[in-house]
N, C-alpha and C positions, 0 to 999 in steps of 0.2 A: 121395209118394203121387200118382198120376195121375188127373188127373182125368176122370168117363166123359164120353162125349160125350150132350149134352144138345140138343134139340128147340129150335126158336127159343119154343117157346110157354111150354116148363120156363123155359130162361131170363129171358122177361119177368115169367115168374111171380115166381123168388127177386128179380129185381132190382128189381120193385117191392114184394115183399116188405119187404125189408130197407132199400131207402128209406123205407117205412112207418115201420119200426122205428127209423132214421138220426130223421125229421121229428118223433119221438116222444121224443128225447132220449137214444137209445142211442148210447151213446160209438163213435167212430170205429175199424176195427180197423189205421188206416194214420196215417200221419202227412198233416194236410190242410193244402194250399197256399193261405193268406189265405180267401174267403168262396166256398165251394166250394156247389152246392145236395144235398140229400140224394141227389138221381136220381146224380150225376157221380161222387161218392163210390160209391157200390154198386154202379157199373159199373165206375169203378176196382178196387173189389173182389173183382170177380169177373173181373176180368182178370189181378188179382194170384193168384188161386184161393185166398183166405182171407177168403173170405163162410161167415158161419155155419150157412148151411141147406142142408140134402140133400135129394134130388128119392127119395119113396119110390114105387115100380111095381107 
């Protein structure tokens, strides 16, 4: 699946989204390297393109 291109503002929205949700006790969707912070994870994630959230228009 491709992913669309997204706004810098969409982006910081999910990615501190989902750090939200990482700092909140939501399991990781990657495998984490020793003591990672919630913000590095969710950029990782969404670098990998398997962050859970969609930008709705």
């Amino acid at each position: 699946m491709e992913t669309p291109l997204l706004s810098k503002y969409e982006r910081a929205r999910l990615i501190g989204a989902r750090a939200l949700q990482l700092a909140f006790g939501a399991p990781p969707l990657l495998e984490v390297e020793g003591r990672m912070s919630p913000m590095s994870i969710a950029m990782k994630e969404m670098e990998t393109g398997i962050i859970p959230l969609v930008v709705l228009r």
